[in-house]
NUGU-94830 format. One record per residue (C-alpha): residue number from 1; residue in three letters; x, y, z. Coordinates in Angstrom, 3 decimals, always signed. Layout:
N
+-----+---------+----------+----------+----------+
: num : residuo :        x :        y :        z :
+-----+---------+----------+----------+----------+
: NUM :     ALA :        X :        Y :        Z :
...
+-----+---------+----------+----------+----------+
This chain:
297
+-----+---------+----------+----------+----------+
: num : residuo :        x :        y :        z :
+-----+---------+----------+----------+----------+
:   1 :     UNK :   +5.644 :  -16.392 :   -8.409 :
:   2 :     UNK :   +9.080 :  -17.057 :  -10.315 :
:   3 :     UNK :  +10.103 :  -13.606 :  -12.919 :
:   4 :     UNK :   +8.521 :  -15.483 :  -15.907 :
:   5 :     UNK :   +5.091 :  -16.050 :  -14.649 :
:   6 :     UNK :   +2.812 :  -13.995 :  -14.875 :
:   7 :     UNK :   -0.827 :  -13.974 :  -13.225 :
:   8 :     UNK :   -3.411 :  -12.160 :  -14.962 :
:   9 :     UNK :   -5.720 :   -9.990 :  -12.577 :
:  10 :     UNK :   -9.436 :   -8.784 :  -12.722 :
:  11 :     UNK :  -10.223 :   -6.172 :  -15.322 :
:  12 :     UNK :  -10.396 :   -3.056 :  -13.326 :
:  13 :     UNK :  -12.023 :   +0.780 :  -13.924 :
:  14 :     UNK :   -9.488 :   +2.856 :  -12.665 :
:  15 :     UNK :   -9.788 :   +6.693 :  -11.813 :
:  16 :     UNK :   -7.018 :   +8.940 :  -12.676 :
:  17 :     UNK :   -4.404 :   +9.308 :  -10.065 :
:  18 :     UNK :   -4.574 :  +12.405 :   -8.380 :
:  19 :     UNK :   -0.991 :  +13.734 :   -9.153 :
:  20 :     UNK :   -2.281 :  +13.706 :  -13.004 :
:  21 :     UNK :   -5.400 :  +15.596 :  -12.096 :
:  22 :     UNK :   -4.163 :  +18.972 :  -10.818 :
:  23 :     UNK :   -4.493 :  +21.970 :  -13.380 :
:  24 :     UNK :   -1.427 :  +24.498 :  -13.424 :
:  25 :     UNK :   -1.114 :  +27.385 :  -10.593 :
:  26 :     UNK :   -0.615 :  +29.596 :  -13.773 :
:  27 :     UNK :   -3.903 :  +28.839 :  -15.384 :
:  28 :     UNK :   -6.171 :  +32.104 :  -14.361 :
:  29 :     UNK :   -9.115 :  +31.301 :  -16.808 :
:  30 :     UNK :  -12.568 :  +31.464 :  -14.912 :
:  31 :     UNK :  -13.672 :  +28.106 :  -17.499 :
:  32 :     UNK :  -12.425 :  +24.649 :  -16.715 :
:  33 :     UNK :   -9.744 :  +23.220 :  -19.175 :
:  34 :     UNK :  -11.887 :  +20.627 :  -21.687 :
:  35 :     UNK :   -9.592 :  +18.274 :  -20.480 :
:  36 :     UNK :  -10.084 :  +18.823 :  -17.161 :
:  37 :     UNK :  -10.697 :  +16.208 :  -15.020 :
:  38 :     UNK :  -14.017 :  +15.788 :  -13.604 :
:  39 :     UNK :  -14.268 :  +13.291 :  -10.883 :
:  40 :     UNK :  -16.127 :  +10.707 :  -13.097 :
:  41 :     UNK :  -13.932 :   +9.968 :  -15.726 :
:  42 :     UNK :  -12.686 :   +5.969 :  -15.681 :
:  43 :     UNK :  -10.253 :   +4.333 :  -17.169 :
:  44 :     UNK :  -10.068 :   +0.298 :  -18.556 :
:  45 :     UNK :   -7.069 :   -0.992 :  -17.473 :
:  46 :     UNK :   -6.346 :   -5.267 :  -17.827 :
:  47 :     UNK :   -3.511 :   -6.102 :  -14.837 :
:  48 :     UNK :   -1.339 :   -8.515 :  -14.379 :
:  49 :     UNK :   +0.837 :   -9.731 :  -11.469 :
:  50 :     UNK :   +4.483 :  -10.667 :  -11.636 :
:  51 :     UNK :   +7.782 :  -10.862 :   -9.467 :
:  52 :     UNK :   +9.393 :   -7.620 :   -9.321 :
:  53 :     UNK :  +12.479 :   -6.578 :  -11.362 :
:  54 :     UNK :  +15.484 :   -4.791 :  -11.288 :
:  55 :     UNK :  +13.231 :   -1.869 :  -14.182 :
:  56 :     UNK :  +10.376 :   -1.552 :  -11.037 :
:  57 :     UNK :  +12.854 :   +0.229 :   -8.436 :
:  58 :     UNK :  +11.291 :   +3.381 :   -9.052 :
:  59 :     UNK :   +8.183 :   +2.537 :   -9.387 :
:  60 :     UNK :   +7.916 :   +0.778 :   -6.363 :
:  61 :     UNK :   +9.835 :   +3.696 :   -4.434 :
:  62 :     UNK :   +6.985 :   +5.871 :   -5.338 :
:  63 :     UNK :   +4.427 :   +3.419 :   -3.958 :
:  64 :     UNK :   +6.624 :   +3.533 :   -0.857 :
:  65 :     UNK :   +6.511 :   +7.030 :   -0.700 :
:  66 :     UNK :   +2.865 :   +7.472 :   -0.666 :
:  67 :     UNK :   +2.904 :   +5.539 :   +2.029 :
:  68 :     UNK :   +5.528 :   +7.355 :   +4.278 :
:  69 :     UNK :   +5.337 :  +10.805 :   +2.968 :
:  70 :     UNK :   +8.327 :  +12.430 :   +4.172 :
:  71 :     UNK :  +10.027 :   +9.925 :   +7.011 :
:  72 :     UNK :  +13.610 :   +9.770 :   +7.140 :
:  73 :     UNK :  +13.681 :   +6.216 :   +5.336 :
:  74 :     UNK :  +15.880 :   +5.675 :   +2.089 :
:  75 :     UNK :  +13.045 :   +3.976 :   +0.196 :
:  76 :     UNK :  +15.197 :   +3.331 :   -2.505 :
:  77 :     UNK :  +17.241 :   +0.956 :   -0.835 :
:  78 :     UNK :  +13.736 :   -0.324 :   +0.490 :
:  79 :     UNK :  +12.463 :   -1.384 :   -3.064 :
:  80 :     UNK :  +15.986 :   -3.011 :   -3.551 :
:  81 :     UNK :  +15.430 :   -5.004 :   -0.856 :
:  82 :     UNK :  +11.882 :   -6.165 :   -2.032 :
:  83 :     UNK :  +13.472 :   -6.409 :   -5.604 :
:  84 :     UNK :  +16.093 :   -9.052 :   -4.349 :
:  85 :     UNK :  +13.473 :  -11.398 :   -2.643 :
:  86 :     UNK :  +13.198 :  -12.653 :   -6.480 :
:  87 :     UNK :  +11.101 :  -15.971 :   -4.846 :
:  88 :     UNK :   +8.834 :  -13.719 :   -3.150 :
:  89 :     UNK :   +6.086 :  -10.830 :   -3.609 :
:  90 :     UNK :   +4.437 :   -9.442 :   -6.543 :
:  91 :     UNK :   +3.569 :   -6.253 :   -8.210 :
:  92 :     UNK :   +0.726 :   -5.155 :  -10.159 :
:  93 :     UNK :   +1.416 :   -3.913 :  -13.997 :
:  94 :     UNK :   -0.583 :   -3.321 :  -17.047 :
:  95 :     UNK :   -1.155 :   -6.336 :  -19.303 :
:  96 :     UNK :   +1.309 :   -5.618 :  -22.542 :
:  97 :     UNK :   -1.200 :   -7.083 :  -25.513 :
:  98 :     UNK :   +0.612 :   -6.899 :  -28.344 :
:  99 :     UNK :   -1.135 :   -5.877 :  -31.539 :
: 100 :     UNK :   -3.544 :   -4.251 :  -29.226 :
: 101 :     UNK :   -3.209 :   -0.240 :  -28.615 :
: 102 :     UNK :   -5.240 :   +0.474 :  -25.553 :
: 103 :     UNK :   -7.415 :   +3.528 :  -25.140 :
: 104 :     UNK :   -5.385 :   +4.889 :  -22.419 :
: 105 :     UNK :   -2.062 :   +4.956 :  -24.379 :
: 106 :     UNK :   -3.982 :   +7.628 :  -26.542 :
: 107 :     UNK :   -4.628 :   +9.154 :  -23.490 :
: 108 :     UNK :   -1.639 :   +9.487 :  -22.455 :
: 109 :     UNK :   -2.863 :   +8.751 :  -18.949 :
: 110 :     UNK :   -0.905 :   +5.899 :  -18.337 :
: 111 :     UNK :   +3.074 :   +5.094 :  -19.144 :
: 112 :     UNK :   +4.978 :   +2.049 :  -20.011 :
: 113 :     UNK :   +6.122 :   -0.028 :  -17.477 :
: 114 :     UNK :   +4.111 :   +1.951 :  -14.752 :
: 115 :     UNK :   +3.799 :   -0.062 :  -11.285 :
: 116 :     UNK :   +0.614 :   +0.248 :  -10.133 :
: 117 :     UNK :   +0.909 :   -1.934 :   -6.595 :
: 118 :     UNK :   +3.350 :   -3.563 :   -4.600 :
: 119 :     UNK :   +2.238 :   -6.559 :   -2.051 :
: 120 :     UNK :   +5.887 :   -7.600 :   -0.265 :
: 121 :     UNK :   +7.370 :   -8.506 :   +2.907 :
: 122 :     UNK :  +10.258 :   -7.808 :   +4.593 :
: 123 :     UNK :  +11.902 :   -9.167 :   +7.631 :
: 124 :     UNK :  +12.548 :   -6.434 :  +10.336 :
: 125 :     UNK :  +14.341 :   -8.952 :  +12.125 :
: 126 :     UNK :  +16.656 :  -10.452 :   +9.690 :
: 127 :     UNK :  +17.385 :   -7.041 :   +7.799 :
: 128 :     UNK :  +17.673 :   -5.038 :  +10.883 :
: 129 :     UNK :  +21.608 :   -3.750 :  +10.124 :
: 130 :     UNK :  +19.934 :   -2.973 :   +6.379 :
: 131 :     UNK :  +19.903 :   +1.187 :   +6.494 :
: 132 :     UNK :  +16.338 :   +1.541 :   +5.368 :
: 133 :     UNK :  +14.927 :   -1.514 :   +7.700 :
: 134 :     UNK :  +16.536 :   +0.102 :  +10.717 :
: 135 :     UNK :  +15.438 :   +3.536 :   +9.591 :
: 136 :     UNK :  +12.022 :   +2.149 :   +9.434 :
: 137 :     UNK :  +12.038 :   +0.185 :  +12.750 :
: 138 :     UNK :  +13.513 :   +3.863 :  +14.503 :
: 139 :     UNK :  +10.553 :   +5.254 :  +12.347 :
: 140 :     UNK :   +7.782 :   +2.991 :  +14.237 :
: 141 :     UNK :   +9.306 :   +3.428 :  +17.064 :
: 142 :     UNK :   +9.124 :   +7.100 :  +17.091 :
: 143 :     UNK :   +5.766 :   +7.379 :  +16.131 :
: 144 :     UNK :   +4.769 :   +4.662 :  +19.375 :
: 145 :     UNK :   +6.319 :   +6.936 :  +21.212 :
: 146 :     UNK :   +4.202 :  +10.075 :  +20.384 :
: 147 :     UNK :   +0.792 :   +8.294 :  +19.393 :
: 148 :     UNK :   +0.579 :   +4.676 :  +21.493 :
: 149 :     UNK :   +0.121 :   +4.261 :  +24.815 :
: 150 :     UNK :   +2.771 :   +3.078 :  +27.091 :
: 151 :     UNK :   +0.932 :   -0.584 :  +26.525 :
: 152 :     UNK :   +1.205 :   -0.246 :  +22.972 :
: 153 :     UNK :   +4.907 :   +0.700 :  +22.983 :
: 154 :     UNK :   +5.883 :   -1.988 :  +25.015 :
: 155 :     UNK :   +4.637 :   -4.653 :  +23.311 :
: 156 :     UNK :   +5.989 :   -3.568 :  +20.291 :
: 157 :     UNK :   +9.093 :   -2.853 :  +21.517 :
: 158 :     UNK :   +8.997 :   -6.544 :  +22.858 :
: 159 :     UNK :   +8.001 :   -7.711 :  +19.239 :
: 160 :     UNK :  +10.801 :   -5.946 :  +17.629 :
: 161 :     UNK :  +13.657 :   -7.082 :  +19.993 :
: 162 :     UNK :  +12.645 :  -10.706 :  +20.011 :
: 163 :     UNK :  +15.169 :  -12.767 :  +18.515 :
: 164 :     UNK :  +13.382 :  -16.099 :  +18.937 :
: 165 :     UNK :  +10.139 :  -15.070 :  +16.172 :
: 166 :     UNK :  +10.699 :  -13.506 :  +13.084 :
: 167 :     UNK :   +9.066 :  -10.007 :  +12.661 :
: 168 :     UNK :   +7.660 :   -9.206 :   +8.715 :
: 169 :     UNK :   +6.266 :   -5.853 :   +7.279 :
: 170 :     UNK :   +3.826 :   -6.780 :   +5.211 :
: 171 :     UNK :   +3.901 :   -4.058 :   +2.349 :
: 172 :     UNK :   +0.450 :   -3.996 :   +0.700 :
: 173 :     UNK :   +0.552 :   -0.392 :   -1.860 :
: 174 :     UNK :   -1.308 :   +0.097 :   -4.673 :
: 175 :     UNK :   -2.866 :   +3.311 :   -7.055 :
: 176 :     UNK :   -5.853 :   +4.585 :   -5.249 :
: 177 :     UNK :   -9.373 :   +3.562 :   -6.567 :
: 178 :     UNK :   -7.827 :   +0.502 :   -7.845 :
: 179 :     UNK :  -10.493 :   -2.352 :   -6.685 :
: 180 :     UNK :   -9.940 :   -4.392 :   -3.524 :
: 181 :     UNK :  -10.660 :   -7.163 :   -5.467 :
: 182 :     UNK :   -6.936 :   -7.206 :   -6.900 :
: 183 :     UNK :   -5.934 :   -8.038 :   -3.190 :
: 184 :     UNK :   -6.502 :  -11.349 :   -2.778 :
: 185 :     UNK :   -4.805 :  -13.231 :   -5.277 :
: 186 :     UNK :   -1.595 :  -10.671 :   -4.520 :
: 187 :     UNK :   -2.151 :  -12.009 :   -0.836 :
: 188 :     UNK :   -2.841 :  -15.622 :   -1.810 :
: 189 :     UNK :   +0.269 :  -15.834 :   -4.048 :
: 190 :     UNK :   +2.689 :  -14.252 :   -0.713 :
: 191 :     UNK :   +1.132 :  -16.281 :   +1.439 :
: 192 :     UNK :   +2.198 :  -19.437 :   -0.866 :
: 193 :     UNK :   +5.285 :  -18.093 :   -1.646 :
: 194 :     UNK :   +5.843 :  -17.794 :   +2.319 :
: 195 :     UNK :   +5.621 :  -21.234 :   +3.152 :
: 196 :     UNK :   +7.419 :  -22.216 :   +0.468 :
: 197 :     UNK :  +10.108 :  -19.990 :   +1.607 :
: 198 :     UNK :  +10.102 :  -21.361 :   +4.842 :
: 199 :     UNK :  +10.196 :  -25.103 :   +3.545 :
: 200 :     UNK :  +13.472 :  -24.377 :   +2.185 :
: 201 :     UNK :  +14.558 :  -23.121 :   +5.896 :
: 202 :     UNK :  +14.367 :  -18.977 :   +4.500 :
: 203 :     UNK :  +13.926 :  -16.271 :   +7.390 :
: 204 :     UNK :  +10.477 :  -15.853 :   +6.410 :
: 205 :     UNK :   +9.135 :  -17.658 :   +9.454 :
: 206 :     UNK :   +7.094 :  -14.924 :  +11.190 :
: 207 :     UNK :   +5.429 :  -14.782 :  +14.380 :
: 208 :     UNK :   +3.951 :  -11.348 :  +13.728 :
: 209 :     UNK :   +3.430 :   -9.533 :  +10.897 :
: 210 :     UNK :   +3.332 :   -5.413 :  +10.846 :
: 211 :     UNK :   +1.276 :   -3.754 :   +8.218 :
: 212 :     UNK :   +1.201 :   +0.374 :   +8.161 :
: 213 :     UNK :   -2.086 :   +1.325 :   +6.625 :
: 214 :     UNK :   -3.817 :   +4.615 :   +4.876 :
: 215 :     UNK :   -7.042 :   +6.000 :   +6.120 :
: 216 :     UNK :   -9.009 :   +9.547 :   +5.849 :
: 217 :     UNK :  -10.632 :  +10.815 :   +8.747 :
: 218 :     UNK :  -13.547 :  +13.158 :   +7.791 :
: 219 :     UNK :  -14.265 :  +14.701 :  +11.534 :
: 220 :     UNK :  -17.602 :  +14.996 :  +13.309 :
: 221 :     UNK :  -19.678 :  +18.217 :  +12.014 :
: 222 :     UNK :  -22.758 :  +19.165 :  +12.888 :
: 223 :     UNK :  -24.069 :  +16.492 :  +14.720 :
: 224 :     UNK :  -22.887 :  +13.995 :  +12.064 :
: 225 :     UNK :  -20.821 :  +11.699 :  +13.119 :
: 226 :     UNK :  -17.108 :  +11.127 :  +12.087 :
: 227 :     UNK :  -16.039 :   +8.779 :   +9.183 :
: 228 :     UNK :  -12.831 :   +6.877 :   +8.590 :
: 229 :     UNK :  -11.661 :   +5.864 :   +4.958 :
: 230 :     UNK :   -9.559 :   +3.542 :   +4.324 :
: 231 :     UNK :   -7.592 :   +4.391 :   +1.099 :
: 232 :     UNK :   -7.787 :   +0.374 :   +0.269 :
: 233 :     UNK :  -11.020 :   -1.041 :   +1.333 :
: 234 :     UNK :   -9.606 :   -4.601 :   +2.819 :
: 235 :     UNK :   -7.629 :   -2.683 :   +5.488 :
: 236 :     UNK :  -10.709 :   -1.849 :   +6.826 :
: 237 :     UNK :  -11.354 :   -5.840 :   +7.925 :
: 238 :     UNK :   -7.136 :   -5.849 :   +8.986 :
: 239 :     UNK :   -7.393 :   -3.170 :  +11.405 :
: 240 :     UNK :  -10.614 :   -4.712 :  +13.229 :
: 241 :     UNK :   -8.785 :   -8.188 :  +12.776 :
: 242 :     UNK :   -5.244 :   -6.905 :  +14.423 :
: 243 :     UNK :   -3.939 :   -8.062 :  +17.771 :
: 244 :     UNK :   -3.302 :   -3.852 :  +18.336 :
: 245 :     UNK :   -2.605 :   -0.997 :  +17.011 :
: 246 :     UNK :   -2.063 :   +2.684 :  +16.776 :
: 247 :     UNK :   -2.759 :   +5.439 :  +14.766 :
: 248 :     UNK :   -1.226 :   +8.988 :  +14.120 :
: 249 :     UNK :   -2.254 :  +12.178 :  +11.800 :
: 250 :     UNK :   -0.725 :  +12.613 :   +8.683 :
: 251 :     UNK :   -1.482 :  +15.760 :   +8.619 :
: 252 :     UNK :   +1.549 :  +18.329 :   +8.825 :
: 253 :     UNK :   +3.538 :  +16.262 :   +6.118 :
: 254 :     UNK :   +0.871 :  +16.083 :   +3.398 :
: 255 :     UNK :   -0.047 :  +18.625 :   +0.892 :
: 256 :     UNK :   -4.066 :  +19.295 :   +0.350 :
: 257 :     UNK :   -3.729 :  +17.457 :   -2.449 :
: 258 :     UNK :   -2.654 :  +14.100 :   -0.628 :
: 259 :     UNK :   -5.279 :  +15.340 :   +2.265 :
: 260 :     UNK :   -8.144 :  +14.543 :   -0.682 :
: 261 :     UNK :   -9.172 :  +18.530 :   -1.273 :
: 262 :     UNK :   -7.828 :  +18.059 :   -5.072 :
: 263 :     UNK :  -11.450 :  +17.747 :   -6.641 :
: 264 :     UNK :  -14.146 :  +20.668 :   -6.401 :
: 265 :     UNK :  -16.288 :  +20.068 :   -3.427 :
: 266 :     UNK :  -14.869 :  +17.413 :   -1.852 :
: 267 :     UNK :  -14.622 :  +17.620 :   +2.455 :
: 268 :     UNK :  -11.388 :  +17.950 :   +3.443 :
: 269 :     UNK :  -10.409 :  +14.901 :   +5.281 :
: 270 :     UNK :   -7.041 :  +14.171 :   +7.351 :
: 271 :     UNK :   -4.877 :  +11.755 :   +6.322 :
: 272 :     UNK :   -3.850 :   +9.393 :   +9.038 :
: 273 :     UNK :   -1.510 :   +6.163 :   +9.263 :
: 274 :     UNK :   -2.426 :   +3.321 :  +11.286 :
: 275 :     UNK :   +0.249 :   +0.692 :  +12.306 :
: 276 :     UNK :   -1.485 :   -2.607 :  +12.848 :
: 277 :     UNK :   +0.259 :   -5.821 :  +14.443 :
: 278 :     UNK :   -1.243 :   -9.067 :  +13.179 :
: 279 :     UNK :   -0.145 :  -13.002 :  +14.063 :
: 280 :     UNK :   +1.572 :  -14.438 :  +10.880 :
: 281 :     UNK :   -0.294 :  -17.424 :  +11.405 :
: 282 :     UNK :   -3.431 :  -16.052 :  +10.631 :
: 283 :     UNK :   -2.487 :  -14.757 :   +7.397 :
: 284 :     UNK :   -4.509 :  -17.544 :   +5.457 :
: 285 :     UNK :   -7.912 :  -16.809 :   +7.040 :
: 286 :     UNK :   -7.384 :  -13.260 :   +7.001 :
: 287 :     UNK :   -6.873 :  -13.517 :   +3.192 :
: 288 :     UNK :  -10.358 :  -14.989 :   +3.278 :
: 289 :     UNK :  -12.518 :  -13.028 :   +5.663 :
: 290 :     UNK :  -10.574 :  -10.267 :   +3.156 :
: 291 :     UNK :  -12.266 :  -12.260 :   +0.373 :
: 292 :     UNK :  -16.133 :  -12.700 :   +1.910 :
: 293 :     UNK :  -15.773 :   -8.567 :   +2.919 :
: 294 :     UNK :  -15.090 :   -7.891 :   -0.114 :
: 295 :     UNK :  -18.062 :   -9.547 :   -1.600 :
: 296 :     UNK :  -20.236 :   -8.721 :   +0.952 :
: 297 :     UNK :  -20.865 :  -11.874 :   +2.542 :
+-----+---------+----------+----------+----------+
């Protein structure tokens, strides 16, 4: 997807995001604020997908940060990197209808030029002297080292010292309650941006493809039994779908706002990262079993 095109996306109700929704530690009235939010409120939001831009660096940082919390990785230099792939990944914005003012620019809930998802990839491989790529790759490491078992570890430390096949993390970050639905043409539009990348001979020829992904565990209570999450719904399919994987608690390095106890009466659930490892060349039909989970086929 070239700078100038732009792909319109599914028009989406969108919660609030949950850094807007917090009322001030200072507030010591027993009554909620009227303009409290509520846990039902939505929001109509068009999107549209385009190539990121040298204005998104931020935006996408933050995306990146959600993801990583507080690991040692300068995510600014990460959404550079993404940014300077011009020919390849997209993310998600608001449609800019001119003429039209939109109901949540009255709001206030929304701001210009907001980036609402990221779907990228980079190449571990190729970018490995990069500081952020090889703060990343210690970063996995690490956490294989604490969480995996010594199968686990060695197979991705085999993966990640190959030479011979390419190794991509696939960066797939958006708001949270935004619809699966906006995944697959993201997905669709790397994957054909991938080959066309490596028609014109472009390290993007992957053998495996690492994707680091954001669940909730709500634990066992009462003879109920435990629950996983998954902060975007397709990951779900991806983690039953990967060659491996491991997973570790997010726990100690999110606040109980990221941990999901920010609305009234909600169960606290732990957050939790899972790293899975899937074969590039299954990309394509993973996009579509993506596509028939989502609609329930």
């Amino acid at each position: 997807m070239s700078a100038s095109k732009q792909k319109k996306l599914n028009k989406m109700e969108v919660e609030p995001n949950e850094d807007d929704s917090s009322s001030s530690e200072d507030d010591d009235d027993d009554e909620p604020h009227p303009d409290a939010y509520k846990g039902n409120e939505e929001v109509q939001i068009e999107f549209e997908g385009r190539a990121p831009v040298d204005p998104d660096a931020q935006g996408i940082s933050q995306l990146l940060q959600r993801l990583f919390l507080r690991a040692h990785i300068n995510l600014n230099q990460m959404a550079d990197l993404i940014i300077a792939q011009n020919f390849i990944g997209s993310v998600i914005c608001q449609c800019d209808d001119e003429g039209t003012e939109s109901e949540t620019e009255d709001d206030n809930m929304v701001e210009d030029g907001t980036i609402f998802g990221i779907t990228s990839v980079l190449n571990l491989t190729a970018k490995k002297d990069q500081p952020s790529i090889a703060q990343l790759r210690t970063y996995i490491l690490d956490r294989a080292k604490t969480h995996a078992s010594q199968e686990v570890q060695q197979q991705l430390r085999e993966i990640l010292d190959s030479e011979q096949r390419h190794v991509g993390f696939l960066i797939n970050e958006r708001f949270i309650n935004i619809p699966a639905q906006i995944s697959v043409p993201l997905l669709q539009s790397l994957q054909q941006e991938i080959e066309a990348a490596k028609a014109k001979k472009m390290k993007f020829d992957f053998g495996t493809l690492l994707l680091l992904v954001k669940f909730y565990r709500k634990e066992s209570k009462k003879g109920k039994p435990g629950e996983d999450i998954y902060t975007n719904a397709e990951d779900e399919l991806l983690s039953d779908r990967a060659k491996f994987s491991f997973e570790y608690s997010m726990a100690s390095e999110a606040d109980s706002g990221m941990s999901g106890d920010w609305l009234e009466g909600d169960a606290v659930m732990t957050p939790y990262r899972k790293l899975l490892v899937l074969e590039a060349k299954k990309l394509p039909q993973l996009i579509d079993d993506i596509q028939r989970f989502i609609n329930g086929e």
